[in-house]
C-alpha positions in Angstrom: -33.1 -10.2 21.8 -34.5 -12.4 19.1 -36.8 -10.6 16.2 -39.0 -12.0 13.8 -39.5 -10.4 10.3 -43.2 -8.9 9.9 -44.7 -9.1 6.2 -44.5 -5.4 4.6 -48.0 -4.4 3.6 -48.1 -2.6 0.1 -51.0 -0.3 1.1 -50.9 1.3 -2.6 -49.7 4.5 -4.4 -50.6 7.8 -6.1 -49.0 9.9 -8.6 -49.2 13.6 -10.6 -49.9 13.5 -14.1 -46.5 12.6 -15.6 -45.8 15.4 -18.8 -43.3 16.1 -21.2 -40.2 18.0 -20.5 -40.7 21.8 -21.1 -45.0 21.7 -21.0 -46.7 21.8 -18.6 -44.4 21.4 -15.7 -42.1 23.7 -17.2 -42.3 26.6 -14.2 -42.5 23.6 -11.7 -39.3 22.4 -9.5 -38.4 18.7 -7.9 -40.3 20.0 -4.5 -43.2 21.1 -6.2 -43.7 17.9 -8.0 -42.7 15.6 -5.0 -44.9 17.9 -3.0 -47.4 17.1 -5.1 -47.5 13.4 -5.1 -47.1 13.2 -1.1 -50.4 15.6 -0.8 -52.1 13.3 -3.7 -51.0 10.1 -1.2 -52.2 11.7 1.9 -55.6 12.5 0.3 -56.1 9.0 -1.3 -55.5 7.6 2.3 -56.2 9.8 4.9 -53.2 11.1 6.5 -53.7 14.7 7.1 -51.9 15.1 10.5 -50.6 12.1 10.7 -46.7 11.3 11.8 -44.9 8.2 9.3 -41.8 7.2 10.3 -40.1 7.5 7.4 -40.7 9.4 4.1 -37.4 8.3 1.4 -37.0 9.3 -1.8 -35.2 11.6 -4.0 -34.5 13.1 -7.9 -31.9 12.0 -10.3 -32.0 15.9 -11.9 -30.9 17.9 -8.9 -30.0 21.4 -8.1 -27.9 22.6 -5.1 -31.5 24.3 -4.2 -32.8 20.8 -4.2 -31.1 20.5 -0.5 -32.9 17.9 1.8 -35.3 18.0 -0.7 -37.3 14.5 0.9 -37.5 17.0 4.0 -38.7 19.7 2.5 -41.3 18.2 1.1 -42.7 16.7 3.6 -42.3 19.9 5.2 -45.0 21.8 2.2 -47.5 18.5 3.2 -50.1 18.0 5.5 -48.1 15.7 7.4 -47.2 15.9 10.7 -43.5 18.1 10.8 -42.5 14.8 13.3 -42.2 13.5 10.3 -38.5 12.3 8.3 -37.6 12.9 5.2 -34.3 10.8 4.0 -33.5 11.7 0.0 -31.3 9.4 -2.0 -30.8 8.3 -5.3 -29.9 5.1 -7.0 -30.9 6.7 -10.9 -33.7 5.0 -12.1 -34.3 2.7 -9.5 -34.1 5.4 -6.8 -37.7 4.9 -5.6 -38.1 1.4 -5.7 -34.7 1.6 -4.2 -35.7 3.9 -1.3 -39.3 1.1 -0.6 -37.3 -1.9 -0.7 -35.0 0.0 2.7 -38.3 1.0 4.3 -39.8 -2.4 3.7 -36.3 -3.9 5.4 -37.3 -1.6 8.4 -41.1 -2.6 8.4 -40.4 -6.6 8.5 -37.6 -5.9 11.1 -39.8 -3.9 13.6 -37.8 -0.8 13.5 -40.6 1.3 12.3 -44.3 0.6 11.2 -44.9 2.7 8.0 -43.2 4.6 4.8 -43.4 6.7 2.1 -41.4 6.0 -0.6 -41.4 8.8 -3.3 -39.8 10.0 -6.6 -39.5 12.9 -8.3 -37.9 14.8 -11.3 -38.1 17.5 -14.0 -35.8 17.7 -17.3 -37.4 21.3 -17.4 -35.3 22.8 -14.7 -31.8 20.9 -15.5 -29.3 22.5 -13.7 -27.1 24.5 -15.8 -23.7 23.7 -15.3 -20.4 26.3 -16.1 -16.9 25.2 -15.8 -14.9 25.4 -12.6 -13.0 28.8 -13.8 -16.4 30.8 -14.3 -17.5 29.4 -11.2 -14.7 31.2 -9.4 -15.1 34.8 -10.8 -19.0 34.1 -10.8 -17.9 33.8 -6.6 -16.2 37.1 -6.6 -18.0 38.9 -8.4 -20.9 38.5 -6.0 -18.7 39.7 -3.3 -17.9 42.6 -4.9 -20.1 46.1 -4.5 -19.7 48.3 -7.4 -21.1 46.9 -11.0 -17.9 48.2 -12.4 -15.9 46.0 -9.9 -18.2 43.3 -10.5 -17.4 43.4 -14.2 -13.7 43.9 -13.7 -13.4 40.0 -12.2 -14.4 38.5 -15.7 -11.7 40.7 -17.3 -9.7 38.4 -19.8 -12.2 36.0 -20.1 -13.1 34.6 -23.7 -16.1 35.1 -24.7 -16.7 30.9 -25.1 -15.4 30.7 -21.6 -18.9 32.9 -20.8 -21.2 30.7 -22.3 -23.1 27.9 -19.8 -22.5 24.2 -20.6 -25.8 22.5 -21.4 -26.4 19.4 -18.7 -25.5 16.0 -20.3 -27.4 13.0 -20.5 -24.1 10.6 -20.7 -23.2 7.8 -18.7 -19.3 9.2 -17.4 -17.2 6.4 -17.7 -18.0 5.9 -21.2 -18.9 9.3 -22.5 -21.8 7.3 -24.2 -25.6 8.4 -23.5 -28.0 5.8 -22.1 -29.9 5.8 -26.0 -26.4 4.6 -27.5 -25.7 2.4 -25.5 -29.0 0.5 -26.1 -28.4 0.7 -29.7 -25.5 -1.0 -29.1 -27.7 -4.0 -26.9 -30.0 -3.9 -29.6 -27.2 -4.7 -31.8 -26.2 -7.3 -30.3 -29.2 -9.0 -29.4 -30.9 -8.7 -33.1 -33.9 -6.5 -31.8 -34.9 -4.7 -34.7 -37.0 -1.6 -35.7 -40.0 -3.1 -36.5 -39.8 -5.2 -33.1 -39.2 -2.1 -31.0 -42.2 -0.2 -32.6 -44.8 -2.4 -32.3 -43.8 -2.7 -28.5 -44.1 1.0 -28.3 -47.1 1.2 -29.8 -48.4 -2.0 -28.0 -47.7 0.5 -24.8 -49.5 3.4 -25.8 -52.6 1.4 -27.0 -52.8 -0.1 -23.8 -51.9 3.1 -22.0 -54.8 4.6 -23.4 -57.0 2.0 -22.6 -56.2 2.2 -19.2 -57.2 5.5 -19.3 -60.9 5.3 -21.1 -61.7 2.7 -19.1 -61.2 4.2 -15.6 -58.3 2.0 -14.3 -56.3 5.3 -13.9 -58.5 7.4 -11.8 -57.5 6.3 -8.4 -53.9 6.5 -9.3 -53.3 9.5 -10.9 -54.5 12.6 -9.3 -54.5 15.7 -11.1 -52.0 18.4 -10.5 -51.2 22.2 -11.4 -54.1 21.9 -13.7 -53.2 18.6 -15.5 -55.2 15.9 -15.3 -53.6 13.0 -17.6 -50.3 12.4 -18.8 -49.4 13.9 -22.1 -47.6 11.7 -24.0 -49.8 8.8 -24.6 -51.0 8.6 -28.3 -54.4 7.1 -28.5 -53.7 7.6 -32.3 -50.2 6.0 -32.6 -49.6 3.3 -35.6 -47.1 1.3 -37.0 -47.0 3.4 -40.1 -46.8 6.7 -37.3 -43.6 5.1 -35.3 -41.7 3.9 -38.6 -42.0 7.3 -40.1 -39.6 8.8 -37.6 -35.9 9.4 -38.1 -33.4 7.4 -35.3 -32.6 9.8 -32.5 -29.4 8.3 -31.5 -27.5 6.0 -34.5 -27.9 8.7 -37.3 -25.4 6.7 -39.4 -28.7 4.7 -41.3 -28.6 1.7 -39.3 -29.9 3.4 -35.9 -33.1 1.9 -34.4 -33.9 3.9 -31.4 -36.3 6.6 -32.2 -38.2 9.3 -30.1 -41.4 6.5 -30.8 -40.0 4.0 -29.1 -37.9 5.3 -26.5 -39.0 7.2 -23.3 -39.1 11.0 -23.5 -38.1 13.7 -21.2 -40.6 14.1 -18.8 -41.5 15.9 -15.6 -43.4 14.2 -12.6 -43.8 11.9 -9.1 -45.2 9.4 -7.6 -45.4 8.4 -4.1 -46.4 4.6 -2.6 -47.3 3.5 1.2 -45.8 1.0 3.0 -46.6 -0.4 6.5 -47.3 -3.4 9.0 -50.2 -5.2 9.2 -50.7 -3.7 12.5 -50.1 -0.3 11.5 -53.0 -0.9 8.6 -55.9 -2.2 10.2 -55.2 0.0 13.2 -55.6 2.8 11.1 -58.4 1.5 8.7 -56.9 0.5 5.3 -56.7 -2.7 3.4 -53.8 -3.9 2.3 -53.1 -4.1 -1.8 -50.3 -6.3 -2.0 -47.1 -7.7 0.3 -44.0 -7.0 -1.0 -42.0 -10.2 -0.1 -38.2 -10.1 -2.6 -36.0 -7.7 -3.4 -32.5 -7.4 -5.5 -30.2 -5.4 -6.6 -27.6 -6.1 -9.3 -24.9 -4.7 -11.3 -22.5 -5.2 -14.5 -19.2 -4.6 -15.6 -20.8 -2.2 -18.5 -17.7 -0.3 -19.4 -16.0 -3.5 -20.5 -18.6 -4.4 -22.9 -21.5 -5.5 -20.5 -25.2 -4.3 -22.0 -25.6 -1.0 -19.7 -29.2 -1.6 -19.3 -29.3 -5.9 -18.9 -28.6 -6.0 -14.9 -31.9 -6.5 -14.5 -31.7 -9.6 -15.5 -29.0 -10.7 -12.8 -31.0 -8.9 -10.1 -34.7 -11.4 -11.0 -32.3 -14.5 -11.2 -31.0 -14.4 -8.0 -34.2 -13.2 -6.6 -35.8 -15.7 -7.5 -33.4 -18.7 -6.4 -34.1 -16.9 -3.3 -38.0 -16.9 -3.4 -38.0 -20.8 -5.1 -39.9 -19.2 -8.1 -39.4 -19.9 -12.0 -39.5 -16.8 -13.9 -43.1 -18.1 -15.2 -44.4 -17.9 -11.4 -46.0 -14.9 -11.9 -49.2 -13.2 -13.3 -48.2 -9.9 -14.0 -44.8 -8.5 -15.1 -44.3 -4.7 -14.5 -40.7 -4.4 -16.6 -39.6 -0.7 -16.9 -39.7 0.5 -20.5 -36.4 2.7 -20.6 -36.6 1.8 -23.8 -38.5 -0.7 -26.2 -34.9 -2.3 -27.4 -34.0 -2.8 -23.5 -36.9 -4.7 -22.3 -36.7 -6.8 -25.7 -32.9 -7.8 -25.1 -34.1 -8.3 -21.3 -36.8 -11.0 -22.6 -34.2 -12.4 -25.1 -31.3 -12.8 -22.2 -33.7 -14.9 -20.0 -34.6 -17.2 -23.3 -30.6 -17.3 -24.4 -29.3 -20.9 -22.7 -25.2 -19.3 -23.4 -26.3 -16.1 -21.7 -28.0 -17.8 -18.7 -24.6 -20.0 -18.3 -22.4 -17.4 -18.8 -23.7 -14.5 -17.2 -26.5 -15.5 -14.6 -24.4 -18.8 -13.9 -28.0 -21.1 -14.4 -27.8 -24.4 -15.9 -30.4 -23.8 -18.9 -32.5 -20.9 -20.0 -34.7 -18.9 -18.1 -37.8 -19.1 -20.6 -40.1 -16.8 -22.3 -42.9 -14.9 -20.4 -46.4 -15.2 -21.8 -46.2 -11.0 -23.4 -49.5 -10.7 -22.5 -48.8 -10.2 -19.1 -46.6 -7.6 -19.2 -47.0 -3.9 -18.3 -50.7 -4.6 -18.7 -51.5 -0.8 -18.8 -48.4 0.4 -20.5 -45.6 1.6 -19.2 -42.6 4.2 -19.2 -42.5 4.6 -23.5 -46.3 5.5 -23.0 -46.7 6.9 -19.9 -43.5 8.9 -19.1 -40.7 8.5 -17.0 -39.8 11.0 -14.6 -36.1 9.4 -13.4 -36.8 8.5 -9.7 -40.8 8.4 -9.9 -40.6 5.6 -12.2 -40.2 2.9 -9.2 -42.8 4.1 -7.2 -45.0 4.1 -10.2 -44.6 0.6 -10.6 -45.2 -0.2 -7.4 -48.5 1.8 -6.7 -49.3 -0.1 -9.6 -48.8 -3.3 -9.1 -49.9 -3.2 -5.9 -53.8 -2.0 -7.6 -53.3 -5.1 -10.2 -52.8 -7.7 -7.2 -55.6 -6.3 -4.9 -58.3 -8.7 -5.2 -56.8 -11.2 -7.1 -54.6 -14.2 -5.9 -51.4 -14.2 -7.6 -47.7 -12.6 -7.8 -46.0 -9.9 -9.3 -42.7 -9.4 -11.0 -40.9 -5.8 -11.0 -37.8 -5.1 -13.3 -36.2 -1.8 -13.4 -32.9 -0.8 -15.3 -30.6 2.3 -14.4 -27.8 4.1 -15.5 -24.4 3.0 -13.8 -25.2 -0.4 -15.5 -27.6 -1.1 -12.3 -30.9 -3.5 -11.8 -33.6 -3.6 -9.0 -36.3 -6.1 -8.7 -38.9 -6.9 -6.8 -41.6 -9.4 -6.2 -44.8 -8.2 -4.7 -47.6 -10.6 -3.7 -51.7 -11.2 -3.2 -52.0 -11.9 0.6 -53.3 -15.8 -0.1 -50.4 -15.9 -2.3 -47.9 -14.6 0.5 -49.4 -16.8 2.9 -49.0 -19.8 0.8 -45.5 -19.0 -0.4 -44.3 -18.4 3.5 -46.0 -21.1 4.6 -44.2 -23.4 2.1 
């Protein structure tokens, strides 16, 4: 039997406030937050009761308690129990990752609406103790007597006791995710004073996004937060170049807590559907998303770990026909300011766009004041596998009402990229019909 693709309607997103590591969240686990987001989505658009095929998503931070954590949190909603929950995790990416698989189901017919949701919280890390404690910590629970109990750690060294703090390293290179953009930022000549005035360009606009009102149909409060706390209204240049480099301490480290995301605890959720499925139950469509890639780099022999990315827009758009000037907005993920500066520098490099992305002559520059319009991740937070939906719910509220096209960039660790392109129905209607 023949099927034809549908378009996937972006019907639009909602988050929690996103906060710091070890604030406000700091009692809070991945369900509660995730929980959180899905009841913030089902208030925004109705859909108490209501069965979706599919709710995917997942954390990058994770505990064994975190079990079918997708289900279980649609399980704490107001959705109906017929509901699925589906948890995975592609790092960063994982909840753009986990729309771009609904979407492939919506446009296929094999269901007519989604949830795509992210989570995570640096405050409840899992604490992790070697393989040899593990053991006794196993038998001493199945002993009875406290004596007993203590017997089974007899001849352990004290050091041997003592719980290994989780590591933010990449494992085949021992390397965390900030060093290894020092070491892109090296090599692409992005310097201090470059990074800085991107993070700062961030929160300024971050702010403004939130004293204008932009925000307030996106972020719902939560657990008695109502913004995120890390923008600073109040940053400056002379504020950002003050601080000390967080990762290259040698004197000649660039990366600093300014201009780099921080820790941070949150989710976001984003709904996806037919056409059909959206006017049949009342709600106007935001945005179609219409591309999707994914990408990756050979990062442990020397490959930036964070510059898949730009693999995954160049082949998506030979795919879509586009030039990477096609667009109107650009929603790049700001892991950090250095990354999405060596991004941007990649796409202008005519030996990198040979070499690596296998294109005849550069890419080109994008007009900067187009991109991440309201801020983005160095402002606003970036809870690991919220950050994609973020985007998305976002993007989708830029292109409502406006004819154009989107761009979505987002780096993870594993030297990973997705992208996607999200489009204003006259936009999606020309583009298919050409």
């Amino acid at each position: 039997m023949q099927r034809f693709m549908r378009r996937v309607a972006v019907i639009g997103g909602a988050r929690i406030p996103f906060c710091r590591s070890n604030t406000f969240y700091a009692d809070l686990t991945n369900l509660d937050l995730m929980t959180g987001a899905l009841n913030a989505l089902i208030d925004r658009y109705g859909l108490k009761g209501q069965h979706i095929d599919e709710v995917v998503g997942g954390a990058v931070i994770t505990h064994s308690k975190d079990f079918n954590l997708t289900r279980e949190a649609v399980l704490s909603t107001a959705l109906a129990p017929s509901t699925p929950g589906i948890t995975m995790m592609q790092a960063c990416g994982t909840s753009l990752q986990a729309a771009l698989g609904s979407a492939a189901k919506i446009a296929t017919g094999d269901i007519d609406c989604a949830i795509a949701v992210g989570s995570d919280t640096t405050s409840d890390a899992p604490i992790v103790v070697s393989k040899k404690l593990a053991k006794r910590l196993t038998q001493a629970a199945q002993r009875k007597t406290f004596m007993d109990k203590l017997k089974t750690f007899k001849g352990f060294a004290p050091g041997e006791l003592v719980p290994q703090a989780p590591a933010n390293a990449e494992p085949r290179t021992g390397l965390s995710m900030g060093e290894h953009a020092e070491m892109m930022a090296r090599e692409w000549g992005i310097t201090r004073d470059a990074q800085d005035r991107f993070a700062l360009e961030s929160h300024l606009k971050a702010a403004e996004a939130y004293r204008s009102g932009y925000m307030d149909d996106i972020v719902t409060p939560f657990a008695g937060v109502f913004r995120d706390n890390n923008i600073r209204a109040d940053a400056s240049i002379d504020k950002l170049s003050s601080l000390k480099a967080s990762f290259d301490k040698s004197g000649k480290g660039t990366l600093t807590a300014g201009n780099s995301t921080p820790l941070t605890d949150g989710a976001a959720a984003v709904l996806l559907a037919s056409e059909d499925w959206a006017e049949k139950h009342g709600l106007p469509v935001a945005a179609y998303l219409t591309y999707s890639q994914s990408a990756a780099n050979d990062f442990v022999a020397g490959d930036g770990l964070l510059m898949a990315p730009t693999i995954a827009v160049s082949r998506m758009l030979d795919r879509a026909g586009l030039k990477l000037q096609d667009f109107d907005f650009y929603e790049i993920h700001e892991a950090f300011a250095a990354q999405v500066l060596a991004t941007l520098k990649a796409w202008e490099d005519p030996t990198y766009c040979r070499q690596v992305l296998g294109r005849p002559e550069a890419m080109g520059a994008i007009d900067p004041a187009k991109i991440n319009v309201h801020g983005s991740s160095i402002a606003l937070g970036h809870p690991f596998a919220a950050t994609g939906a973020r985007i998305v719910g976002n993007m989708a509220k830029l292109l409502a009402g406006h004819h154009g096209r989107g761009l979505i960039s987002i780096c993870t660790a594993g030297g990973m990229g997705v992208a996607a392109i999200l489009e204003s129905k006259d936009a999606a209607e020309i583009h298919q019909a050409a």
